[in-house]
N, C-alpha and C positions, 0 to 999 in steps of 0.2 A: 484559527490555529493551523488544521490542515493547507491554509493556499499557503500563508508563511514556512509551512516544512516542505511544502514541493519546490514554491519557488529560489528557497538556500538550497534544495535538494538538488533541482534542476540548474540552478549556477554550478554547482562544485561540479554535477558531472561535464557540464560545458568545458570549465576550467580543466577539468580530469580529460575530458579527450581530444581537447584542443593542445593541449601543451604536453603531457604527458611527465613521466620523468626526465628528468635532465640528463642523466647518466643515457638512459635508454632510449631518448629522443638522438640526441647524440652520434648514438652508433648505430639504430636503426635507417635514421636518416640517409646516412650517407654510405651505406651499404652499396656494395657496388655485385652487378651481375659478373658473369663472366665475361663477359664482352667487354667489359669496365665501363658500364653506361652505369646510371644511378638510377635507382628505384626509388621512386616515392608515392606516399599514399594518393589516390586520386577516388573520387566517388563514384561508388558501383551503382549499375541500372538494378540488379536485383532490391528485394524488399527486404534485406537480411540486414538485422540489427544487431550492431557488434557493442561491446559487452567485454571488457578486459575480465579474465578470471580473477584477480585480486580486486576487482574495481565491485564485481558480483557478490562478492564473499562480505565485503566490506559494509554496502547495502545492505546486506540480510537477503539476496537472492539467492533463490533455492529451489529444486524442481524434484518432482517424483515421476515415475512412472508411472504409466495407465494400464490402471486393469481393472478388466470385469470385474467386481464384486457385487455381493446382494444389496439390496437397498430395499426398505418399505416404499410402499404408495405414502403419498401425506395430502391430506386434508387440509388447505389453509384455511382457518375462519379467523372471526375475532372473540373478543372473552373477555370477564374480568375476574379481577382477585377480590374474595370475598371473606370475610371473614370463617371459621374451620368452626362447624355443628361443635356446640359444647365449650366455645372459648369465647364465648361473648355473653352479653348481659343487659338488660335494660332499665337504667334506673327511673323510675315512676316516682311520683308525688305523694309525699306524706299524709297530705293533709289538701284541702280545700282554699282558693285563695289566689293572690294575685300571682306569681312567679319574676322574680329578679334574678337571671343569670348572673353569675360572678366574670368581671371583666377579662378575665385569662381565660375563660371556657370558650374553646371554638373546636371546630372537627379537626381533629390530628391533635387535640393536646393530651397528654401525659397526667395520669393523675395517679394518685393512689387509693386502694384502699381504705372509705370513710372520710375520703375527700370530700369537701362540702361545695359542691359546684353551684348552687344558688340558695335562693330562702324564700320563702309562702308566706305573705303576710294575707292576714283577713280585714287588716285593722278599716274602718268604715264602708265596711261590707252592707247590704242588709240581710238579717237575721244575728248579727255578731259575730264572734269567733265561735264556732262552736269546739276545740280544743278548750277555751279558757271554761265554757256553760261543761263539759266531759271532766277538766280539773275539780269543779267547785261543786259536781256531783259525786266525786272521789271523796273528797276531804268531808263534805258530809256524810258518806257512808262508813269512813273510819271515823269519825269522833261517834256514830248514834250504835258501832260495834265496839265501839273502849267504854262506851255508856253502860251496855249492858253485860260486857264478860262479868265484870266483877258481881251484878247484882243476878247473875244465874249461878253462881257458887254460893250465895245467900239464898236462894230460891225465889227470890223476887219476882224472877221473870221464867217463861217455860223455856224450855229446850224448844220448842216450834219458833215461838220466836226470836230467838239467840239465832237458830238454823237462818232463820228468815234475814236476820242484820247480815248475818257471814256470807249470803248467796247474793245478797243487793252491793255489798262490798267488792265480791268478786266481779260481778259486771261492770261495775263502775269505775274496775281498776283494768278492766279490758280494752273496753271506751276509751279512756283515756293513755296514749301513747308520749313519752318525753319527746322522743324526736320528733311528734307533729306538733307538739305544740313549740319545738323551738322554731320548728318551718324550716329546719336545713335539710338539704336536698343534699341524699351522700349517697357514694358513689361502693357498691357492694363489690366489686374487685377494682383489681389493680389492670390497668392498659390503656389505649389509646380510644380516644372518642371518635369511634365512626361515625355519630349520627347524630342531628339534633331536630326534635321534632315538634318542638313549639319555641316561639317565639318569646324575648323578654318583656316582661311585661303583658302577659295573656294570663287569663284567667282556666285554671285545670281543677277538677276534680279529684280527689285521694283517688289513686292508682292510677291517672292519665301515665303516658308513656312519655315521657320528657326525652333521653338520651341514650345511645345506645354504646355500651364501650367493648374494646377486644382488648384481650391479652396481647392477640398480634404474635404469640409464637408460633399455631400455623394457623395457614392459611388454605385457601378454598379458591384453585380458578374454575371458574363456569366457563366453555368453551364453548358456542352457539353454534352445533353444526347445521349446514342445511337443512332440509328434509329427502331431496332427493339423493343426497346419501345415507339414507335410517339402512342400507343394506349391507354398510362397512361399520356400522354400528358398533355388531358382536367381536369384531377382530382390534379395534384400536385400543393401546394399551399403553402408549405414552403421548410427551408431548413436549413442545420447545416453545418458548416463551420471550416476548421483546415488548419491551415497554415503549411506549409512543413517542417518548424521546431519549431512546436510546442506539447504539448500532451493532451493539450486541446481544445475542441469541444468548437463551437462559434451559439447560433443560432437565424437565421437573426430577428424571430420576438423579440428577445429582443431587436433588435436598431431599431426598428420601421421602417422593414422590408416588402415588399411588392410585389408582382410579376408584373412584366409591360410586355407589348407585345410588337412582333421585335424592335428593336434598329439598326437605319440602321450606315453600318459602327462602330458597334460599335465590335473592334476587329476581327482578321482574324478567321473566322469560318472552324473546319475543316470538308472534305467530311468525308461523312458516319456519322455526327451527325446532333443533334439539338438543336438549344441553345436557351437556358433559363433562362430570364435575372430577376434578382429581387434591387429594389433600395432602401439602408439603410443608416441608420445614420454611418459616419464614429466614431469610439468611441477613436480613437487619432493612435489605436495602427495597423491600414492597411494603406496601399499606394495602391495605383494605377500600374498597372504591375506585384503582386503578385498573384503566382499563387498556389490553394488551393485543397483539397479536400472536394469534397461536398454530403452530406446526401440528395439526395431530398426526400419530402414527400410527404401525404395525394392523397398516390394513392391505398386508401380501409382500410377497416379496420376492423380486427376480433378479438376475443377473443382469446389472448397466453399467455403463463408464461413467464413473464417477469424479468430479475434481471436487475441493475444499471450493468454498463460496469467496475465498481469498485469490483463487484463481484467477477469476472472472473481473474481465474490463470493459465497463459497460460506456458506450461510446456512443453520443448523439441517438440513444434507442437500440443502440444496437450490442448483440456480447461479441468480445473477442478472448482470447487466450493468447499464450505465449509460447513458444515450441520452441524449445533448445533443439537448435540442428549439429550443432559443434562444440567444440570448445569457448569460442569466441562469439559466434552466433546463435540469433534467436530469430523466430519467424513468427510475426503475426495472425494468429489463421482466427477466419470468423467461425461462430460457433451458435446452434439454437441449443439454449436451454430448457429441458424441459422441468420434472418437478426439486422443487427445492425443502427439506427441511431445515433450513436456518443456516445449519452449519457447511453441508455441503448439496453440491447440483447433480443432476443426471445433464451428461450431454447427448442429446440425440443424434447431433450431426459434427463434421468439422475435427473430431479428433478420432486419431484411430488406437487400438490397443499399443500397449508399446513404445508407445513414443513420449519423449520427455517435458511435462507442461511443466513451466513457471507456476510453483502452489504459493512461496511468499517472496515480497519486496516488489508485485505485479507493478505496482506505480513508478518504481524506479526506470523499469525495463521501458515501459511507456515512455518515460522521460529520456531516455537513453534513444529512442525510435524520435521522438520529437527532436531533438536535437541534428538530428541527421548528420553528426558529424561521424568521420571514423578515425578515427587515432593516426596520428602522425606518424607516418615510417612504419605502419601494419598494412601490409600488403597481400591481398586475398587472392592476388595471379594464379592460380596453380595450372 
């Protein structure tokens, strides 16, 4: 989709600075000196990229000034989004038996609350069901406690052993669970299923850990810093965020984002790092088990020249910028970049304060340079 907008982008401005307006080609053309010779456009040796002002405005090209301002150091590592301590759950096994997942259960679905995402059967097991041998020691310890109410109001029988029916009642009504014996496997909140950790068809234990679900309202990124930074540790305090196929930067304090301290278990940590966990508003568009690139930040801060990350035209490995020199002119000057939080760069070299860089419509101007044309009847003699 981007080569189709450059390459209609890059026609019209062809079209735009080859022919120009008609009214204005017209009279520009055929302008005469004072000598009454004619002036017409001819291509200049400098590197200066001309650029009508209505032609600029029209593109979305647009330039700021440069100046010193602060900026943190950043830390690039990598991270993921985990589910947020306290918003997740793991539903475990009822009961004893074989496990059938239901065919809609997979990680990322949606369930609700007392959803039945599979069922436990025991049926030719060895040893039996033992829910069905837990029912059928139920049901005979309430008919051998209806046996004997009536005949301890007659005195038939003692109070020791009435107590004794009522206490063999009580366990045998503990023992026995409806929901293991129906074998449905239900899901105790409402969210999405991060995790599944046996397979259809495997045989589990009552409480084996079958699946794991989140709410999914927030979320948890672990941030893997190195180790040879554990010394900018105490200073970082936020952080900017890009998903692996994405091209834009995310950053946590717009979703009311926050740094919290160890998270035990919360995801396998690798040796030789440090993780760095912060807990945000999920905004619809992360799950749980993606994994990101992360900016951390606010470890110091000095005065650099800073451009928007929109500036920057990265060319065969190399950055360049854009420098409005005039009205009509632009100059390509090369640039090293050094650290970047997502959104915008430090330049170390290449620009100086003051001076006016192209911050949006950078592609155009490029397109506008590739062209090498300069507008008919614009003449840059002075």
């Amino acid at each position: 989709m981007k080569h189709t907008y450059y390459i209609a982008s890059y026609a019209m401005l062809c079209l735009l600075f080859s022919c120009g307006g008609h009214d204005e080609k017209n009279e520009l053309a055929h302008d005469h000196s004072h000598d009454g010779s004619s002036v017409e456009a001819k291509s200049h040796d400098s590197d200066e990229i001309f650029l009508e002002p209505h032609d600029a405005e029209r593109f979305g090209v647009t330039t700021a000034t440069v100046r010193k301002q602060p900026f943190n150091n950043v830390v690039k590592v990598s991270g993921q989004i985990l589910n947020a301590s306290g918003d997740d759950a793991v539903i475990s096994a009822p009961t004893p038996g074989i496990l059938h997942l239901s065919p809609n259960i997979n990680v990322g679905s949606e369930i609700s609350r007392g959803a039945v995402i599979g069922k436990i059967s025991s049926q030719g097991m060895s040893g039996g069901d033992p829910n069905a041998a837990a029912r059928a020691a139920l049901n005979a310890a309430k008919l051998e406690l209806d046996r004997l109410t009536p005949l301890l109001a007659d005195g038939i029988v003692t109070r020791r052993e009435y107590n004794s029916a009522v206490a063999a009642y009580e366990l045998a009504k503990a023992a026995y669970s409806g929901n293991a014996a129906s074998g449905n496997v239900t899901a105790p909140i409402s969210g999405r299923i991060t995790d599944i950790f046996v397979k259809s068809g495997s045989f589990v234990d009552a409480g084996t850990p079958i699946a794991a679900v989140g709410k999914n309202s927030m979320l948890t990124l672990r941030a893997d810093m190195p180790e040879k930074y554990r010394h900018l540790l105490p200073s970082i305090s936020g952080a900017n965020i890009r998903g692996a196929y994405s091209d834009s930067w995310l950053s946590i304090d717009s979703l009311e984002g926050k740094r919290v301290g160890p998270i035990n278990g919360a995801g396998n940590v690798k040796a030789g790092y440090i993780p760095v966990y912060f807990t945000f508003r999920n905004n619809g568009n992360m799950s749980a088990g993606a994994f990101v690139e992360v900016c951390l930040t606010g470890t110091g801060e000095s005065d650099r020249i800073i451009v928007p990350q929109s500036a920057l035209s990265e060319q065969q490995g190399q950055y360049f910028v854009y420098i409005k020199i005039n009205e009509h002119g632009y100059e390509k000057r090369p640039v090293i970049p050094g650290d970047s939080d997502g959104f915008n760069t430090e330049l170390k070299s290449g620009v100086n304060e003051g001076e006016s860089v192209v911050v949006t419509g950078t592609p155009m101007v490029k397109l506008a340079e590739s062209s090498g044309i300069v507008p008919e009847g614009h003449s840059h003699n002075h």
